[in-house]
C-alpha positions in Angstrom: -72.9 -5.4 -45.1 -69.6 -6.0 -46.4 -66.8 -7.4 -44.0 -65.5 -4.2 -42.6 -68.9 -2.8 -42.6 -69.6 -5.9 -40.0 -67.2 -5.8 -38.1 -67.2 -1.7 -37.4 -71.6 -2.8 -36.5 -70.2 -5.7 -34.2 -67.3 -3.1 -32.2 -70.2 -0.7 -32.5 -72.3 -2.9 -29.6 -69.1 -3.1 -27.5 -71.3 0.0 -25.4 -73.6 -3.1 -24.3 -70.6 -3.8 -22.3 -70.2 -7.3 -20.6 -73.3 -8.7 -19.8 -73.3 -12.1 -17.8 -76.6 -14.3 -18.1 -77.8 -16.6 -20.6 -81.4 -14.9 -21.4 -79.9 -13.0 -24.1 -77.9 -16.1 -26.1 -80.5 -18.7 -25.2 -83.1 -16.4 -27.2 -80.9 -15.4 -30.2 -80.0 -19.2 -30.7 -83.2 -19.9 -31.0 -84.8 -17.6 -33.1 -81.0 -18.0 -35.4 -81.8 -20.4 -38.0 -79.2 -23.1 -38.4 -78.0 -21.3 -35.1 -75.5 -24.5 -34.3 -78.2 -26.3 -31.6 -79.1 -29.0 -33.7 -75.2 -29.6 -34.5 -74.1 -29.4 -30.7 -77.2 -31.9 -30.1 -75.6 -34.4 -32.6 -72.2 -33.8 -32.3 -69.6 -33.8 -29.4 -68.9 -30.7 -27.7 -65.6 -30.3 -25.1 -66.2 -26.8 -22.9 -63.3 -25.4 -21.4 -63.6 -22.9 -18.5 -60.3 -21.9 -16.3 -58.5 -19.0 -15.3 -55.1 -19.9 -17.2 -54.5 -22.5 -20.4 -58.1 -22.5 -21.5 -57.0 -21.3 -25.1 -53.8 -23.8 -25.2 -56.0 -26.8 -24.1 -58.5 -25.9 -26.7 -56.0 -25.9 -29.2 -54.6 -29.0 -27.8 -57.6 -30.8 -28.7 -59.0 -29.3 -31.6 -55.4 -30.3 -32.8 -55.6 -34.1 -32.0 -59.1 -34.4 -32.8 -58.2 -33.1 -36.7 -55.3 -35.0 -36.6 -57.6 -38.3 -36.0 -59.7 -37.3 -38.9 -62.5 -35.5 -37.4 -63.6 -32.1 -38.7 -63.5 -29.6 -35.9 -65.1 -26.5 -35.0 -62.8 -24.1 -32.4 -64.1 -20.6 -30.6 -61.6 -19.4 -29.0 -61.3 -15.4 -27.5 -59.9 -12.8 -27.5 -58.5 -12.8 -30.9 -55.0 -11.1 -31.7 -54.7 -9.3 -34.9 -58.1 -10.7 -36.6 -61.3 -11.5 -35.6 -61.9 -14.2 -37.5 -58.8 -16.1 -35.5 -62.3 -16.5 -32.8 -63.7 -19.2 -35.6 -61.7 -22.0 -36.6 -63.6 -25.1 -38.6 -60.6 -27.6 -39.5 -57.8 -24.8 -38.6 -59.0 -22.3 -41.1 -60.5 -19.2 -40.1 -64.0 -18.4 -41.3 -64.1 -16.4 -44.2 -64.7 -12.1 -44.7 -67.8 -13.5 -46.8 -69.0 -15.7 -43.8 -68.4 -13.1 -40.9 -70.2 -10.6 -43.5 -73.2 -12.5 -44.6 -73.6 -14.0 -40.9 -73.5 -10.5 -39.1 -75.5 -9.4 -41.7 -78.5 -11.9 -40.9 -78.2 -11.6 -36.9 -78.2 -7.7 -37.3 -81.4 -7.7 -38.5 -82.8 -10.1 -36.5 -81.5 -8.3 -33.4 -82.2 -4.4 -34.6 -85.2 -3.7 -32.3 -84.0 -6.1 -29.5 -84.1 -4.9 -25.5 -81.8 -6.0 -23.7 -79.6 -5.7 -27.0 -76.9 -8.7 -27.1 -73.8 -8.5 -26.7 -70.3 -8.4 -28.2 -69.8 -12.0 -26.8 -73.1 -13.3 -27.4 -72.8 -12.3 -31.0 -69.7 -13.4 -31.8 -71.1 -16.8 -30.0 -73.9 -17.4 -32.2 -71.7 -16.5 -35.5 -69.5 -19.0 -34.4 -72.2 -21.9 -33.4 -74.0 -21.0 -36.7 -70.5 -21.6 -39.6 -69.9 -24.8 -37.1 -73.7 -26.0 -38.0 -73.1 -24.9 -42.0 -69.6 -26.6 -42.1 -71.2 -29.9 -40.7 -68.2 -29.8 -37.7 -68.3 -33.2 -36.0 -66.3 -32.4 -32.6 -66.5 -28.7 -31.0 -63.9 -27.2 -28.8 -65.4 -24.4 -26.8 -63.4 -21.5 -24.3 -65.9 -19.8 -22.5 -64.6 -15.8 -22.7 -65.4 -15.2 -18.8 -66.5 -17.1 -15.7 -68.2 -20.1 -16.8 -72.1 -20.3 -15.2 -73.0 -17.4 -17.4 -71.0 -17.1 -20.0 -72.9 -17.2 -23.5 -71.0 -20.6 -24.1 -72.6 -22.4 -21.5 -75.9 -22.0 -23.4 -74.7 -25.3 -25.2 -74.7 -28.6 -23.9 -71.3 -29.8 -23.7 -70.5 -34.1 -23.7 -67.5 -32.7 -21.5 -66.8 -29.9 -19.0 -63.2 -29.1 -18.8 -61.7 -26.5 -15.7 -58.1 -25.5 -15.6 -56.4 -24.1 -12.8 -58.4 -21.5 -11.3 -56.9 -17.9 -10.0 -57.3 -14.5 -9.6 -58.9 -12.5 -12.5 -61.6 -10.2 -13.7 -62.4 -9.8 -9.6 -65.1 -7.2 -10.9 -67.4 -9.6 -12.4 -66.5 -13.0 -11.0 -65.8 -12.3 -7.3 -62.7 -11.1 -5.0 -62.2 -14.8 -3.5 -61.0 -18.1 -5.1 -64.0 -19.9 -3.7 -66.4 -17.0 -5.9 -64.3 -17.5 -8.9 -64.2 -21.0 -8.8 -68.4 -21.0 -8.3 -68.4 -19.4 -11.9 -66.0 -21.5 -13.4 -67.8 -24.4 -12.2 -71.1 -23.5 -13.8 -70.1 -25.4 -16.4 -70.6 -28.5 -15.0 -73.8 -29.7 -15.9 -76.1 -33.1 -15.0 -74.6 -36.7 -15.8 -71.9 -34.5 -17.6 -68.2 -36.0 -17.2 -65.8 -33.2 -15.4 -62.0 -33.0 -16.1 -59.9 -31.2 -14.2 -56.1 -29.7 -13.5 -54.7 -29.9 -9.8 -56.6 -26.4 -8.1 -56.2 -24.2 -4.8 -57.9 -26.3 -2.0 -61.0 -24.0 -2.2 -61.1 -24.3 -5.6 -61.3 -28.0 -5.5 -64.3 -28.1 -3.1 -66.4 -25.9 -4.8 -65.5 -28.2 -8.2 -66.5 -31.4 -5.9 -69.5 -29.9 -4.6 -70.9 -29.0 -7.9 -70.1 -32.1 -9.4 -72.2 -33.9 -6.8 -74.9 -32.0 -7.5 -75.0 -32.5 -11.1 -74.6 -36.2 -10.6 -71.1 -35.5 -12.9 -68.1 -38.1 -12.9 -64.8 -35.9 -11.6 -61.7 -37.1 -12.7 -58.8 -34.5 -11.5 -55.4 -35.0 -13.9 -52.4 -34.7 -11.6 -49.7 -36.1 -14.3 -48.3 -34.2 -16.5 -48.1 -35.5 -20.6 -44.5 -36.6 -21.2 -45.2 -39.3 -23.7 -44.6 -37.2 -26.8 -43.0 -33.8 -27.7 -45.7 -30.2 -27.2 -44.7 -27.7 -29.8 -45.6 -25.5 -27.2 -43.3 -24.2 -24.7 -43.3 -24.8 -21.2 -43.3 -27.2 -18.7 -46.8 -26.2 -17.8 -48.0 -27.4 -20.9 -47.6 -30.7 -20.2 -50.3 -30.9 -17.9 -52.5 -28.8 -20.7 -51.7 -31.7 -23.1 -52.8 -34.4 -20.2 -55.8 -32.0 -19.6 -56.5 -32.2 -23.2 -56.5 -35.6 -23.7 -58.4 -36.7 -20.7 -60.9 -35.0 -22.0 -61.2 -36.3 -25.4 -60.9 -40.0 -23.3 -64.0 -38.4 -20.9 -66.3 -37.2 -24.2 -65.8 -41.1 -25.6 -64.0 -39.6 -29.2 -61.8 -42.2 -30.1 -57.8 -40.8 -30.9 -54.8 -42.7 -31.6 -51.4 -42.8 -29.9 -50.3 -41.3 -33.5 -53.1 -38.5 -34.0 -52.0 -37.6 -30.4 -48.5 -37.4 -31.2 -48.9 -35.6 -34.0 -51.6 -33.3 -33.0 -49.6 -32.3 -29.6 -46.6 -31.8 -32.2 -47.8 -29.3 -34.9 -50.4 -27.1 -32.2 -50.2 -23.5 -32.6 -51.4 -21.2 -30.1 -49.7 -17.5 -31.0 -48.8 -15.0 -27.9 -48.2 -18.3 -25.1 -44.4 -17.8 -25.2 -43.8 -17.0 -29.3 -40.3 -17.2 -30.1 -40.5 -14.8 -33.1 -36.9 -14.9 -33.7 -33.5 -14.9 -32.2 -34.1 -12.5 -29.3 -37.7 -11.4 -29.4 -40.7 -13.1 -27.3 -44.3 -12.6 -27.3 -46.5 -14.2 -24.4 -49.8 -12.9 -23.4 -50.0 -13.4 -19.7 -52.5 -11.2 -18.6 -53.1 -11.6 -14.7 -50.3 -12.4 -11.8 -50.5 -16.0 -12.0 -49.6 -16.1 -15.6 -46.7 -14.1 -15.2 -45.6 -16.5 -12.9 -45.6 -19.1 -15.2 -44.0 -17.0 -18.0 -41.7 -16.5 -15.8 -40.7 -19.7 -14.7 -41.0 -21.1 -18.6 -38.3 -17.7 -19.5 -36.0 -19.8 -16.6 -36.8 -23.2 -18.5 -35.7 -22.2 -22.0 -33.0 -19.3 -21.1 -31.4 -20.0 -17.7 -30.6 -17.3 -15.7 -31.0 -14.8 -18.6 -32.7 -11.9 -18.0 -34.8 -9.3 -20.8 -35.6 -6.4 -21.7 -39.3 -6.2 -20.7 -41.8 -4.3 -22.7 -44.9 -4.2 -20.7 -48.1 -3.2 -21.5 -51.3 -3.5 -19.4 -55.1 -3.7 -18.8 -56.5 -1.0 -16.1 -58.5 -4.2 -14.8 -55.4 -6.5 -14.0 -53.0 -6.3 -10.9 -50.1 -4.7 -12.4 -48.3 -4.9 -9.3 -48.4 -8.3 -8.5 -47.9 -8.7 -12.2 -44.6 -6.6 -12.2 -43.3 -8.5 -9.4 -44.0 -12.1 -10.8 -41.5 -10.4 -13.9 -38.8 -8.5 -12.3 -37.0 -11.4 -11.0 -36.3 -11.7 -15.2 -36.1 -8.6 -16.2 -33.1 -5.9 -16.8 -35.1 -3.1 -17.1 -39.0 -2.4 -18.6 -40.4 -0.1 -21.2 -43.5 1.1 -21.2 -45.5 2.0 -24.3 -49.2 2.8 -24.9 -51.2 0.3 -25.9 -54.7 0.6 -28.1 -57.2 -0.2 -25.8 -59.9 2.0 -24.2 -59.3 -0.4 -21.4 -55.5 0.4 -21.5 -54.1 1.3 -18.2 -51.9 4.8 -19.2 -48.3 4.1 -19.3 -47.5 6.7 -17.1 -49.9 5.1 -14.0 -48.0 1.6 -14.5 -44.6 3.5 -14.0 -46.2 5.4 -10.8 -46.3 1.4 -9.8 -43.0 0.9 -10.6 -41.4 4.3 -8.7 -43.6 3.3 -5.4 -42.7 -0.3 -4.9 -39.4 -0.9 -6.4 -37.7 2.6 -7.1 -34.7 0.5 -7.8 -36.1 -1.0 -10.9 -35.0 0.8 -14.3 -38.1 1.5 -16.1 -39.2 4.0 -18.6 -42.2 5.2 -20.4 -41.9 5.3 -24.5 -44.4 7.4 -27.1 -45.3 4.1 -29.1 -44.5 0.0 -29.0 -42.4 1.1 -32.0 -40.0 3.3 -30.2 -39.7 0.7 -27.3 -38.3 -1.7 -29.6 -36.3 0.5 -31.2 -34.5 1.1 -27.8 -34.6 -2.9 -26.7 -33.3 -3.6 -30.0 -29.8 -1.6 -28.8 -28.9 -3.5 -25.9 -28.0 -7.2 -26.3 -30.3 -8.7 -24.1 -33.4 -10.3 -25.2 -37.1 -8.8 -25.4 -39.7 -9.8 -24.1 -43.3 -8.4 -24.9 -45.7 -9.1 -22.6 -48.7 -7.9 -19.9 -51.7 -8.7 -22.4 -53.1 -10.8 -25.1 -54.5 -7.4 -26.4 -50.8 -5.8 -26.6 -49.1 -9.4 -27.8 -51.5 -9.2 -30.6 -50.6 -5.4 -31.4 -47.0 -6.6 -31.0 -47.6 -9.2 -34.0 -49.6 -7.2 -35.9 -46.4 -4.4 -35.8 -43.6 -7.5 -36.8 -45.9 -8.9 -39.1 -46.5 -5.4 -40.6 -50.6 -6.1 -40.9 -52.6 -4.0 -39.3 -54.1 -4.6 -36.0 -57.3 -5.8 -34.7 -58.5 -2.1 -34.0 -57.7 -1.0 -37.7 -59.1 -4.2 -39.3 -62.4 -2.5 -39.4 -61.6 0.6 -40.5 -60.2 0.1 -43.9 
């Protein structure tokens, strides 16, 4: 297969759906030659489970740990505008060659397979098998969802790393903090050191509890990172950046002050509040508590400014709570279509909007196209926002390239 011929076979077992357990990755890894095992047995590997910051912590260390010299391995999800964003070795994507010749290989040794893997589980063993080829030394793994059976957690890791736990994907992980936070915490494993962020009081017993069990050192960071300057935004990212290099401390992978400094000052993590210019911003929060935070980082870096919000969300999120985390900074929202068969239909999210606050100016628009067209009249500043899946259309359309969905089909 050629790269758009893989890619179209790998959206093609997107109908497996989302399949949690590890039977499925533990037996393609090991029937995989050079599946990445033997590298994550002789190599340190940092696993990062959380409800919010997962990908900016990873990118916080991968980004320190190059910077000190080592050659790093990063799988990261989802991606924005290209799949190969997933696999990073050194902070270059893997190649159209690689993604074609290594989907090629686990296609036919999955073809007759029952239970078929999945999306995930592919893309994990693609990933796991360049890190092995490229001889990565340190790899920086986000699990995709929960934690205790997520196809990462199939590799043992020389840290476990939880940031702050919360409400999301209820449907597979469980409608309390305590359920979340038992699937999140599957990632701790035996004699394994733990880091992690300040959590919700249930949250932190269930992260005790397990770490007794596994016999794992616990080390909570409660201080934020103020040391040296983030190049991402926030206040909240200074406790990523703490987060981050705790755990390089905790997995024994020695870093400089000045591969610190300048790892935590050249990171790039697109769609986690993305000035792309003078009045547009992209941010990918995705669930209520993250649109708390975007909020409160809009207040830190424009006052008591307030935006045009174009809003665009998931059928699987809490839009509500999510539109009321934004409206305290928002003028007015638009509401375009976004390209996902998981999209929730524009005209739902304003039935959301004309039942809770019928005060608040909203509208729907044909396309994300036209919604910018009509933020781009007022003076105020955009924000685009409700999904890492829309924020990734959103810089495909300013980048003019096409989008994740079309990156097959050409």
């Amino acid at each position: 297969m050629n790269y758009r011929e893989a890619l179209a076979w790998l959206y093609s077992t997107q109908r497996f759906g989302i399949k949690l357990g590890l039977e499925n990755i533990e037996r393609l890894l090991a029937a995989l030659p050079g599946s990445g095992l033997e590298t994550a047995a002789l190599c340190k590997v940092i696993h990062v489970a959380g409800t919010n910051g997962k990908g900016s912590v990873c990118a916080m260390i991968e980004a320190i740990a190059r910077a000190a010299g080592y050659r790093t391995g990063l799988f990261t999800s989802p991606h924005l505008i290209s799949f190969r964003e997933r696999i990073l070795v050194n902070g270059e994507m893997i190649s159209e060659d690689e993604v074609a010749g290594g989907l090629t290989e686990i296609r036919e040794l999955i073809r007759d397979w029952d239970p078929h893997p999945t999306f995930f589980e592919i893309a994990t063993a693609l990933a796991l098998q360049h890190f092995q080829k490229t001889r990565c030394e340190i790899l920086v793994l986000e699990t995709g969802m929960g934690g205790r059976l997520d196809a990462t957690n199939a590799v043992q890791s020389s840290v476990s790393v939880i940031t702050p736990i919360d409400f999301d994907h209820e449907k597979w992980l469980g409608h309390s903090i305590d359920q979340i936070a038992k699937e999140k915490a599957g990632i701790i494993k035996p004699r394994t050191p733990v880091i992690s962020a300040p959590q919700r009081p249930e949250a932190e017993v269930i992260i005790r509890q397990r770490a007794v069990e596994c016999d794992a050192a616990l080390q909570f960071v409660n201080e934020p990172w103020t040391k040296t300057r983030i190049a991402l935004r926030g206040d909240h990212q200074k406790m990523n950046a703490a987060l981050a290099i705790a755990a390089l401390q905790a997995a024994d992978i020695q870093v400089t002050d000045e591969a610190i400094a300048r790892g935590l000052s050249s990171v790039e993590w697109p769609a986690r509040f993305q000035i792309w210019n003078e009045r547009i911003v992209i941010d990918g929060a995705h669930n209520p508590a993250g649109a708390k935070i975007l909020a409160q980082t809009w207040r830190e870096e424009f006052g008591n400014e307030r935006a045009i919000v174009v809003l665009a969300i998931l059928r699987d999120k809490n839009a509500a709570e999510i539109v009321d985390a934004l409206r305290p900074i928002a003028t007015k929202f638009l509401l375009p279509p976004i390209r996902s068969e998981r999209a929730l239909p524009p005209h739902d999210l304003s039935s959301i909007f004309s039942f809770k606050t019928p005060s608040l100016l909203h509208s729907v628009t044909p396309s994300l196209a036209e919604a910018l067209t009509a933020a781009r009249k007022t003076k105020e500043r955009i924000l685009i926002t409700g999904s890492l899946h829309f924020a990734g259309e959103a810089l495909a359309f300013l980048r003019g390239e096409p989008n994740a969905l079309e990156e097959c089909a050409q």
